[in-house]
C-alpha positions as CSV (number, residue, x, y, z in Angstrom):
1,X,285.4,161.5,139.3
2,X,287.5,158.6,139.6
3,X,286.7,155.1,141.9
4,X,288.4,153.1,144.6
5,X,287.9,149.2,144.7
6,X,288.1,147.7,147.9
7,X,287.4,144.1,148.3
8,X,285.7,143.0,151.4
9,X,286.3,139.4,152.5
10,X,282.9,138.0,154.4
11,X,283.2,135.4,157.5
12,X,282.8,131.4,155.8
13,X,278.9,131.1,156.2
14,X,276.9,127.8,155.9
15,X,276.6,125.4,153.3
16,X,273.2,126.6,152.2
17,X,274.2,130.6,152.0
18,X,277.5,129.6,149.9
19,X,275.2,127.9,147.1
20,X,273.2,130.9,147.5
21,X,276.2,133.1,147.1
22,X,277.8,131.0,143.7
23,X,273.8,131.6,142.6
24,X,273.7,134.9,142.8
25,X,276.8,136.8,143.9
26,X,276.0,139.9,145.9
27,X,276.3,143.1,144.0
28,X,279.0,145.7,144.5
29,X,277.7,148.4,146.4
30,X,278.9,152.5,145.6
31,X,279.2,155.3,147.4
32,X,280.3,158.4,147.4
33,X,283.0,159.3,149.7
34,X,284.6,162.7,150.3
35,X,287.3,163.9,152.8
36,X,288.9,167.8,153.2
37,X,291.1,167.3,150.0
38,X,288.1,166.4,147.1
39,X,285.7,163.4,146.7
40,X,285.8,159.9,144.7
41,X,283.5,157.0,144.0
42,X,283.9,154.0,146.5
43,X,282.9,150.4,145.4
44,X,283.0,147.5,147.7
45,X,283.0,144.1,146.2
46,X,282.8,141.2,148.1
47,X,284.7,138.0,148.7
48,X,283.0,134.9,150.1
49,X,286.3,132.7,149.9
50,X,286.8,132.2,146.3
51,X,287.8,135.5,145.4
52,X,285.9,138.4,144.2
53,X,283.3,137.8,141.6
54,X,284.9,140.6,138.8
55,X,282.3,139.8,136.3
56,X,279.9,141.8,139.3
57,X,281.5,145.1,138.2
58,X,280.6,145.4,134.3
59,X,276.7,146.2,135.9
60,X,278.0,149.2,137.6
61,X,277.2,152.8,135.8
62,X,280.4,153.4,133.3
63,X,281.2,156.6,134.8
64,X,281.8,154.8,138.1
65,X,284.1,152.5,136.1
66,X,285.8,155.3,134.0
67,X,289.0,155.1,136.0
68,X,289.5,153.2,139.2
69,X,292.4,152.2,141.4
70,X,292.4,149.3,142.2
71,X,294.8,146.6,144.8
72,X,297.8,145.6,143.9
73,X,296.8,141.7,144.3
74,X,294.5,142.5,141.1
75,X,296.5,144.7,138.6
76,X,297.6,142.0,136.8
77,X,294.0,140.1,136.8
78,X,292.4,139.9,132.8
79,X,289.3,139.4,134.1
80,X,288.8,142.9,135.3
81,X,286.2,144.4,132.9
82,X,288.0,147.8,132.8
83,X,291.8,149.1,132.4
84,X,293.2,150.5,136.3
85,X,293.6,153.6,136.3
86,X,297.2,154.6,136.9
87,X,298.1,157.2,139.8
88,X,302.2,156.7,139.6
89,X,303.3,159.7,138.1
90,X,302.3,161.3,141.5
91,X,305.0,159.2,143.2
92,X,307.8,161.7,141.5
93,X,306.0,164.6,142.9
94,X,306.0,163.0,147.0
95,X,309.5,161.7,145.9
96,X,310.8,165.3,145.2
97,X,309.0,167.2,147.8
98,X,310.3,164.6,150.7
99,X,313.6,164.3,149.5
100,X,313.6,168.5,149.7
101,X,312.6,168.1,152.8
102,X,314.8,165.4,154.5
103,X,317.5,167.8,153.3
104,X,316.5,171.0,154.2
105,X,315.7,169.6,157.2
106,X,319.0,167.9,157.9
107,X,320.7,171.7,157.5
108,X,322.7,170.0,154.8
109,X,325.4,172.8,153.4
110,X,324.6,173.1,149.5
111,X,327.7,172.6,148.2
112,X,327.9,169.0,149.8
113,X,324.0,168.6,148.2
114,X,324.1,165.4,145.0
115,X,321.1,163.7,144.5
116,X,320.8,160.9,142.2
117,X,317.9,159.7,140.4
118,X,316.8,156.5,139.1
119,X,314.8,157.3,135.6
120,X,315.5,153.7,133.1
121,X,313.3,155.6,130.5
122,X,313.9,158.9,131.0
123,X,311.0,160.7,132.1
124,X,312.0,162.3,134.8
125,X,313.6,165.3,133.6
126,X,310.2,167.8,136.2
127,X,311.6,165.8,139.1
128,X,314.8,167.0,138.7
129,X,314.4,170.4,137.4
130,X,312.5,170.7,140.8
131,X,315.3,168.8,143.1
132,X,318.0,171.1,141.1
133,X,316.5,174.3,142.8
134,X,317.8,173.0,146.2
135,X,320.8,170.2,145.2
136,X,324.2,171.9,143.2
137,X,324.2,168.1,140.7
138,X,322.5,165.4,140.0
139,X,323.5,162.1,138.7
140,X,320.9,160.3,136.7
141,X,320.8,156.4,135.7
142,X,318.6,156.4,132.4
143,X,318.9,154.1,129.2
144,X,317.6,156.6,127.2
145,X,320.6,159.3,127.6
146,X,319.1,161.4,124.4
147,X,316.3,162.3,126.5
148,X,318.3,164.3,128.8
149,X,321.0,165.8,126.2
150,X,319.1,169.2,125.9
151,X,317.7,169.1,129.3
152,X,321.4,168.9,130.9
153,X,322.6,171.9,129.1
154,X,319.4,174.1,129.9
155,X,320.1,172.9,133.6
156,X,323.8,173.8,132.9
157,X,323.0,177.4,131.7
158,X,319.7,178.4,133.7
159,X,321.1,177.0,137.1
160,X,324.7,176.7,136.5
161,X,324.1,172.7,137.7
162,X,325.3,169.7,136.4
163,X,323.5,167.1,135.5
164,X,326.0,163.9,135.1
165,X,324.3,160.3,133.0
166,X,325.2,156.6,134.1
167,X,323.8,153.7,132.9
168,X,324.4,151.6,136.2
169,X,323.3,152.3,139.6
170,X,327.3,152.5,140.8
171,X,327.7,155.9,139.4
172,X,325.3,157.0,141.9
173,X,327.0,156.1,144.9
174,X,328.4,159.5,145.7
175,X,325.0,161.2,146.1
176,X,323.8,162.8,149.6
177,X,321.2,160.4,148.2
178,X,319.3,158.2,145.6
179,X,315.7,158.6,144.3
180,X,313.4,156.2,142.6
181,X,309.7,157.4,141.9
182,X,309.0,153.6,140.7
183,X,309.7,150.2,141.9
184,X,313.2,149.6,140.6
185,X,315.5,146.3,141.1
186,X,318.9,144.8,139.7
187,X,321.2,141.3,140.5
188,X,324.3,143.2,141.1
189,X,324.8,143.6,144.5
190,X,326.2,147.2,145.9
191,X,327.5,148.0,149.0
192,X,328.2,151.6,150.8
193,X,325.8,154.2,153.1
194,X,324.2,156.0,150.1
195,X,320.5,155.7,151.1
196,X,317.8,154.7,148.4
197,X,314.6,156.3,148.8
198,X,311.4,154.8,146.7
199,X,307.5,155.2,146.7
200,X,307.7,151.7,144.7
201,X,309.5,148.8,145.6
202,X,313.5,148.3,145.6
203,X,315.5,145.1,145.1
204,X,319.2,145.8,145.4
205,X,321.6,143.0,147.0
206,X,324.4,144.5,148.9
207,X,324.8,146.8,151.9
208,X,323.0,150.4,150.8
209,X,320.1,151.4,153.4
210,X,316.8,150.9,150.7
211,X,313.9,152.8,152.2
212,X,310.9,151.6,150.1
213,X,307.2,152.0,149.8
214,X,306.9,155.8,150.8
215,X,303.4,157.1,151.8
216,X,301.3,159.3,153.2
217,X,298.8,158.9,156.2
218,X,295.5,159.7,155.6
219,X,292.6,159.8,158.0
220,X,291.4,156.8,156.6
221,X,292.3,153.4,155.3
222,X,290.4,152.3,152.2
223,X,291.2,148.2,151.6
224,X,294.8,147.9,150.0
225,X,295.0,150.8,148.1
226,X,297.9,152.9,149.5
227,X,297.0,156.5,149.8
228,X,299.8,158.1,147.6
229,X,297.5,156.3,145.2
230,X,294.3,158.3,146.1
231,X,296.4,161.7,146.6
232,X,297.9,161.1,143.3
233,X,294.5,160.6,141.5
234,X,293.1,163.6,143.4
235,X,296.0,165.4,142.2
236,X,296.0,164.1,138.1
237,X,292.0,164.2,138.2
238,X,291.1,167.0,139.9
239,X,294.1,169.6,140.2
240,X,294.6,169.0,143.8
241,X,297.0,171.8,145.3
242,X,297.8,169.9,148.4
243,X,298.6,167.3,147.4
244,X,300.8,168.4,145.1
245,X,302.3,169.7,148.1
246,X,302.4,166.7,150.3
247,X,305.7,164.6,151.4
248,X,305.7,161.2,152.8
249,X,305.5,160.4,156.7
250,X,306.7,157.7,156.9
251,X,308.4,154.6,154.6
252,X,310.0,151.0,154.9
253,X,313.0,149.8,155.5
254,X,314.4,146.3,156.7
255,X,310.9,145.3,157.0
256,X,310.2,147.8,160.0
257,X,308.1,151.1,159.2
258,X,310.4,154.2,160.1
259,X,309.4,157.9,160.3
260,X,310.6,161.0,158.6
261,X,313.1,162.0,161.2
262,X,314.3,157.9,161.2
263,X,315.0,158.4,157.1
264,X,316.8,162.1,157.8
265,X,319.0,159.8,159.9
266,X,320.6,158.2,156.4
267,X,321.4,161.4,154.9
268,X,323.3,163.6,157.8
């Protein structure tokens, strides 16, 4: 079973209670907590104004701190006394099964159906075997081109689609639109209506409409950590059907959150 870390930040007490506190920190407390689609350890660690006290977690059980997401702000922190565990290659499956969606939503006629997709190390050969199934081409930037040579001619004579490399994002351009499972940026600026859709984070100057930071709502909100993150690690731990199944509800774009139907509006 895999943990969640939530930090919980606690109101500035008195003088006497923060010498307590630098003392002896408060322990993380664990608990179990299960929903409709599979359970996971929960540990809250607490923040009295100087940060979390990380050294706190190597006296938890090791199977609590066998794999754990944890927030963004702390990914990058040495001092965490175990490797985060690493949910991202869900984000290809939500990408796929929402950009399906948007399109067989949007009653778009096949043969005017290109996707492109966004894969710098070429790894994403499942998402698009899957997105091939309901788009005629798609038009890959990867810089490792050898990855897809024998996976474009299977595509070529099991589906009769084509499958078309670039090694900048320009070649893209004429796709209905443009997928990137991970965060994915660039300085050259490009400018047109060809909508990029990402679960990660997307810096492209220019014009093109860049709906970032896809996710799911869940019936609960644990800290910072997004909930593709906990459906992914139901998914890669546990097997989890649906989520396998899921598609995003909603994303950002400009700043603002926008809905489903608001991203179908950039592809019709």
């Amino acid at each position: 079973m895999f943990s969640v870390l939530q930090v919980e930040k606690k109101p500035e007490q008195g003088l006497f209670s923060r010498i307590l506190e630098t003392i002896k920190p408060r322990q993380p407390t664990v608990e179990c907590y299960g929903f409709e689609y599979g359970a996971f350890y929960r540990i809250i660690l607490y923040d009295y104004g100087k940060g979390p006290s990380l050294g706190q977690l190597e006296k938890l059980p090791e199977v609590v701190l066998k794999k754990v997401l944890v927030p963004e702000s702390l990914l990058l922190n040495t001092d965490l006394p175990f490797r985060p565990f690493d949910p991202s290659p869900y984000y290809a499956v939500l990408l796929q099964n929402t950009a399906i969606d948007l399109v067989e939503g949007a009653e778009i006629p096949l043969y005017r159906r290109k996707v492109g997709v966004i894969d710098p190390q070429g790894i994403y050969q499942g998402m698009v075997f899957a997105l091939l199934r309901h788009f005629t081409s798609a038009e890959v930037l990867t810089f490792e081109p050898k990855r897809y040579y024998n996976f474009a001619l299977q595509m070529k004579n099991l589906l009769g689609a084509q499958v078309t490399l670039h090694q900048n994002l320009g070649g893209l351009l004429g796709s209905r639109m443009i997928l990137s499972p991970r965060s994915y940026g660039q300085k050259e600026e490009l400018h047109g209506i060809t909508p990029v859709f990402s679960c990660g984070e997307l810096k492209i100057p220019g014009s093109l409409p860049l709906v970032q930071k896809l996710d799911v709502t869940l019936p609960f909100v644990i800290g910072e950590i997004p909930s593709k993150d906990i459906l992914g690690a139901l998914m890669l731990e546990k097997g989890c059907k649906i989520c396998r199944q899921k598609k995003a509800d909603f994303g950002v774009c400009e700043g603002r959150r926008i809905s489903k139907d608001e991203m179908r509006d950039y592809i019709v």
